[in-house]
N, C-alpha and C positions, 0 to 999 in steps of 0.2 A: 504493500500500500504506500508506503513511504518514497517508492521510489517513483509513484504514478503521480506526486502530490503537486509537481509542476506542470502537470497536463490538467491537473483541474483547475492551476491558477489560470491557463489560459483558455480554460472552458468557453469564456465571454467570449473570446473572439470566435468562435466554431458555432455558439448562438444566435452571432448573428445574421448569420447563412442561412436558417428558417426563418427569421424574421424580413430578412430584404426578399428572399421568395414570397410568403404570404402576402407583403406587402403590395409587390409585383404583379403577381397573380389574381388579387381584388381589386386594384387600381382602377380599371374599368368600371368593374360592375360597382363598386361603391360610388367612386366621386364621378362615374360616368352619368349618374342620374341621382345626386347630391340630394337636391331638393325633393326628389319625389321619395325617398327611403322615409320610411315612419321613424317613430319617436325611438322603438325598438330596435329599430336597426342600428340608428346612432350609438343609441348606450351600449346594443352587443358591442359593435365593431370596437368602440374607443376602448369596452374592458379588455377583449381580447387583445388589442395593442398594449396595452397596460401593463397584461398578463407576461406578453413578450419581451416586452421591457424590462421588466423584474428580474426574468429567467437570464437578462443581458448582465443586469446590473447586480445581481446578488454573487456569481462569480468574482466580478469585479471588484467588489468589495473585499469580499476574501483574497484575492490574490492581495491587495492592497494594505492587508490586516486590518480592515474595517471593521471587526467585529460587532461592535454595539452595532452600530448602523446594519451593519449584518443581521441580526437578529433581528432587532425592529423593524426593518419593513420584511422578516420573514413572516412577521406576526401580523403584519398587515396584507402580506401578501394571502394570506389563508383567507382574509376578507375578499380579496381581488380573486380568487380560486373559485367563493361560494357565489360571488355575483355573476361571474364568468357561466358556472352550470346552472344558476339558477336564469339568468335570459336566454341560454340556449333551451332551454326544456319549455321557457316559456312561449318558444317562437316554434315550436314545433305544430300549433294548431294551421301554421303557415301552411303548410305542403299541405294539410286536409283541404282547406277552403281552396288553391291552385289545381288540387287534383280533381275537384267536384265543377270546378272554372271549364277542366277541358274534357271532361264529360260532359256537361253543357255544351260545348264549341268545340268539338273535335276541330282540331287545326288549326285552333286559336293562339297558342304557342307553338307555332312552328313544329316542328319534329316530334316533339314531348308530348307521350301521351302521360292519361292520369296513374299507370303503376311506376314510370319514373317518379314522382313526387314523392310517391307514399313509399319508393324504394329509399329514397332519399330520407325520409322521417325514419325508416327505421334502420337505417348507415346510422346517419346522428343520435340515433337512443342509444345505440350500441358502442360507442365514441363518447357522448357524454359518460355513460356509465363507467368504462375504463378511465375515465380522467377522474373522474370521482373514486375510486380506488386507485389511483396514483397519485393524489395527493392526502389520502389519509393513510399509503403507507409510507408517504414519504414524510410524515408527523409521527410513525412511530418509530421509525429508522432516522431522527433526526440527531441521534448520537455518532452514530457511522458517519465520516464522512459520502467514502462512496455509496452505502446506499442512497441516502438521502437526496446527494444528487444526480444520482440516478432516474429515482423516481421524479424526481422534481422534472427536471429534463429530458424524461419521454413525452410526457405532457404535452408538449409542444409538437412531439410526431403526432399524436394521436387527435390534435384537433386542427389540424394543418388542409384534412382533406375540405369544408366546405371552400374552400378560399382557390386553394389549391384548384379544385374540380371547376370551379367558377370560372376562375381565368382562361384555364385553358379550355374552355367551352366557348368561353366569347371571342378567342383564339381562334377554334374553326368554323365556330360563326362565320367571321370577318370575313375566313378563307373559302370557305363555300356556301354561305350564303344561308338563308332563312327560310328554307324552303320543307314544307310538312311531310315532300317524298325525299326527303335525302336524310335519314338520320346518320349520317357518321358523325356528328356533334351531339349526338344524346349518348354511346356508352366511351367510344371510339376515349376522347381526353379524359374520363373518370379515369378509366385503364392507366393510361398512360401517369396520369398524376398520381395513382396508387403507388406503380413502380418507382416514380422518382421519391416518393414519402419515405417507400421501405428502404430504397438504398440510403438514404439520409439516415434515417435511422442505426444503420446497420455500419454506416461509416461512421457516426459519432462514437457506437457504442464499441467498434474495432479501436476507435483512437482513445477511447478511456478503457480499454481494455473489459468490458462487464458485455461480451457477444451472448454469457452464456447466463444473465442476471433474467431474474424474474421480469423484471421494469423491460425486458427486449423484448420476452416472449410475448409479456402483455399488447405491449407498443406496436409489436409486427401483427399478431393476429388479430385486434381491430382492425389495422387498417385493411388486412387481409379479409374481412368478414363484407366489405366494401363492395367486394368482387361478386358477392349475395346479391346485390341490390334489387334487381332482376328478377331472380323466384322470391327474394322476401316482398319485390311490391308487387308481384300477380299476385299472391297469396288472398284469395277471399276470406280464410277466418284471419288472418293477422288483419285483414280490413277491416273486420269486425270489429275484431277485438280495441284495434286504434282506435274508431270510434265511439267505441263504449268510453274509454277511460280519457283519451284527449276529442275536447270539445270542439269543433270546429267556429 
């Protein structure tokens, strides 16, 4: 461990290579249409940046022996963790009411039909979920260094896909256009942005040497569960079920 303790001082700088991607990757679809995002969109987007910011800046500090500072916004950071899960769960009634939009209007959104939405709802319950158990076992591992930030910093793999997927949607948008008969912009960049999540993943956790830590296994198989999206949103009883418990 002692000999790995220079690579976690320079943990910051390797954080923020998921940050300028996500960032990269929602630029469009966020500030592309600023003013029409609701109230919920704002507060998600800015906690998630928040979120990224932290995971930049708490490295940082510790390399720098910041400690108090260190701690204190780790303790505020668990505030910025619980607002983070708690508007993403809140925005999830979002794909019900878009999927029931294009069952009303078949080819109202272009290519997307309604079991991409509702594949997409239940990507993100399964991604919320693993990031809410990576951040409460990275509260109970907060004596280890390397667990701790470990978990801390898979976090950031596992909630990387809406942003990620986003972009590079609006990506092939651009390049072929918006057309209801050509889906290779509905699964075509999901794919694609899953592979570049996991090798990030997978390159971090090589460079901090933990390929074979729980926080990997977790981190890869969410994003791995992505590749569901498909049979999880045909599913009629999981459509059921969504609707019983989130209200559209």
């Amino acid at each position: 461990m002692e000999g790995n303790l220079d690579r976690y001082k320079r943990l910051w700088i390797w954080m923020a290579i998921p940050f300028v991607a996500m960032q990269a990757t929602i630029f469009v679809d966020y500030w592309g249409d600023f003013s029409k995002n609701t109230w919920a969109v704002h507060v998600h987007y800015w906690i998630a940046t928040a979120w990224y910011l932290l995971l930049i800046s708490q490295p940082w500090l510790f390399a720098n022996g910041r400690m108090d500072a260190h701690r204190t916004w780790g303790v505020l950071g668990i505030g910025i963790a619980g607002a983070f899960a708690f508007t993403s769960i809140s925005q999830l009634n979002r794909d019900i009411i878009v999927a029931d939009y294009v069952i009303a209007n078949p080819g109202g959104i272009g290519p997307f039909d309604a079991w991409f939405f509702m594949g997409i709802m239940f990507a993100e319950i399964i991604l919320i979920v693993a990031f809410i158990a990576a951040i409460v076992m990275a509260v109970i591992k907060r004596h280890s260094l390397r667990d701790h930030a470990w978990w801390l910093v898979s976090t950031v793999f596992i909630v990387m896909f809406p942003a990620m997927g986003r972009g590079l949607q609006a990506l092939f948008i651009a390049i072929y256009g918006f057309d209801p008969d050509i889906d290779i912009a509905v699964m075509p960049p999901i794919y694609i942005g899953q592979v570049l999540i996991i090798l990030m993943t997978v390159g971090v956790a090589a460079y901090l040497k933990v390929l074979r830590h729980p926080a990997t296994y977790l981190a890869v198989a969410a994003n791995l569960s992505v590749f569901l999206m498909e049979p999880l949103g045909r599913s009629a009883f999981l459509d059921d079920i969504a609707r019983i418990i989130i209200k559209a």
